[in-house]
Structures are given as C-alpha cells and as structure tokens.
N, C-alpha and C positions, 0 to 999 in steps of 0.2 A: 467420504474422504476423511480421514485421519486428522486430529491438531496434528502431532508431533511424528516425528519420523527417528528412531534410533537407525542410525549408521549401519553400527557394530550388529544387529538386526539384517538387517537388511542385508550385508556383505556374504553373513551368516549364511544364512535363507539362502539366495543364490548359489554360494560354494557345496552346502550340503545338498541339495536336489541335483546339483549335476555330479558329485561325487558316489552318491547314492545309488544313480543310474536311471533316476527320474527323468529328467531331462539333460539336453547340451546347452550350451554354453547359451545362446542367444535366449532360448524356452526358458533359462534357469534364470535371467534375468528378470525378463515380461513379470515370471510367476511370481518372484521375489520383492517385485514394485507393486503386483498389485494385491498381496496378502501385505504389504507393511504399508502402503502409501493411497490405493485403493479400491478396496474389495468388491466395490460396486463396477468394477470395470469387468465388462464380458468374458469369461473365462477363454472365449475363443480367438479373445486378443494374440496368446498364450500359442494358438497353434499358426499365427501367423508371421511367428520367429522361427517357422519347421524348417524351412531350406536355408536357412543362414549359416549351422554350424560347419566348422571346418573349413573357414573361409569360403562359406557359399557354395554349400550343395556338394563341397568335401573339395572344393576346387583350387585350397589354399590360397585366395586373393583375400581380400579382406577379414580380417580375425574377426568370426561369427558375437565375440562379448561387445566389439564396437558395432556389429549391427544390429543385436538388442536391446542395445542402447539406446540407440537413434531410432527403435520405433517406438520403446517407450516413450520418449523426447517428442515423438511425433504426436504419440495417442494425447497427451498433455500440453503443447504448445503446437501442431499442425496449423497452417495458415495464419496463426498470429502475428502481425508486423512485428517487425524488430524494432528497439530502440531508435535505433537511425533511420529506420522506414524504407531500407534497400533489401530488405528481405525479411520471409517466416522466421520469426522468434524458435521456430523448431532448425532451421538451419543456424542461428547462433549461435545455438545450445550445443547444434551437433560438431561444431567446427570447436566449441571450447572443448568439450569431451575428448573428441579425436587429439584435440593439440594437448591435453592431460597425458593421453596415451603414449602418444608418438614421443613425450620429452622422459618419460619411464622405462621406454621400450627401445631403444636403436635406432629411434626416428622413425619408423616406421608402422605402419598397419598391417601388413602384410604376411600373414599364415606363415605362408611357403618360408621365410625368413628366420620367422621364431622356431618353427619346427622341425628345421631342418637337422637332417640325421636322427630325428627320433622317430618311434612306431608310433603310427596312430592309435591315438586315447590309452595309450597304456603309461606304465609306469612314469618315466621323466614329462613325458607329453600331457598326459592325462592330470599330473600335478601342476604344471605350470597352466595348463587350461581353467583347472577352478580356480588358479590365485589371478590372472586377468579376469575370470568370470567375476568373483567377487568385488574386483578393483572397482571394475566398469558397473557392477551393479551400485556398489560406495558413492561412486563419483557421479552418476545418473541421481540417484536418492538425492544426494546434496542440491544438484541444479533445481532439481525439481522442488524441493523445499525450500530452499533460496525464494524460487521465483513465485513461489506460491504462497511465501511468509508463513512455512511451514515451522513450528517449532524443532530444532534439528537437535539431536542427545548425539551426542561422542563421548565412550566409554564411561556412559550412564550420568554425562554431566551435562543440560541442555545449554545449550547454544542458540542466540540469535543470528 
C-alpha cells in the first residue's frame, strides 16, 4: 500500500482509461485506486466492476462510477464496524460517497436521469461519463486516505 495518495492522480487515471477505451466507468475506477492507492491488490478485483457500467449491466439504474466506488470502499473497509457500531464501515463510506454524488448531481443516482436524450458512450454521454468517472474515483481516493491516515496531495500540495 502507498504512504501518500495524489487526488489530481488518481481522478486522472480513472478519466483517461475509460476515455481511452480501456475500460468503463466502474473497471476505470477499481483500476485507478489500485495503481495509485494499491498495487498489491488482485488485478481481478478490476474485473469484478464488469457488470456495473451503464447503470448496471446498461440498465440505467444506478450510475456504474457509484458502483466502483463502493466496491472499491468495500475491498478496503467490507465488514468493518462503523464508528457507531450499527453498521460495516464500507456501508458508511458508501452512504457518504453516494450523498457527495447525489448533492452535485440532481439528487440523484440514477443513469436513466443523467442521460437522458443522449447516445450511449458517445459524444455528450461519453464526456459527462469520465467527469462522474473521475469524481467518484477523487472522492473514493479521499475516503479511503482519510480513513487509512493516508498522506493525501491536492494539486501537488499534501494534505492531512
């Protein structure tokens, strides 16, 4: 595992792999957390965000970068109590993430909403798909460094 975690890294990573045509939205995260945050984790983490893009299996429910999110959140806090001992520390994490998204986004999570009237992955779609991609991989980076007393850099200046 990594001291320090750059943000502006990490957002990076994720937006260019799935701009690239490497991977989608949720794979572009996994990949993005474990080349910047860490490398020892199974490469085949990575294919376990396969059915998530396009709101799940292209089904527009849930936006596939908030469920890369939360299994990243899981492979790093799963099972852990939370603070108050009413739930997994991966369910805290995932309810802060989501409520990051949903107060940037129209209140909501939901695919079908953000991309309505656009083509799928192309032009208008395909751009606002890597800028949630990146968001959610930013804001994943951060919990995850937070809660692991990771050194955190924002535009190359570190942060406690």
């Amino acid at each position: 595992m990594k001291k320090e975690v750059s943000i502006k890294q990490v957002q990076y990573d994720a937006e260019e792999v799935f701009r690239i045509g490497g991977f989608y939205c949720s794979e572009a995260i996994m990949s993005a957390i474990r080349k910047n945050i860490d490398p020892s984790m199974p490469e085949a983490l990575i294919a376990t965000a396969s059915g998530f893009p396009v709101g799940v299996g292209r089904s527009k429910c849930m936006c596939g970068a908030i469920s890369g999110a939360v299994i990243a959140l899981g492979y790093f806090f799963g099972n852990e109590k939370s603070a108050d001992g009413t739930g997994s520390k991966s369910m805290e994490l995932a309810h802060e993430l989501q409520d990051s998204f949903r107060k940037n986004h129209q209140g909501t999570l939901c695919c079908h909403i953000h991309t309505k009237g656009m083509d799928l992955l192309s032009g208008e779609h395909k751009k606002q798909c890597v800028a949630f991609t990146g968001e959610m991989a930013a804001k994943t980076a951060e919990l995850i460094a937070r809660e692991l007393n990771l050194k955190l850099i924002y535009n190359d200046v570190e942060v406690r």
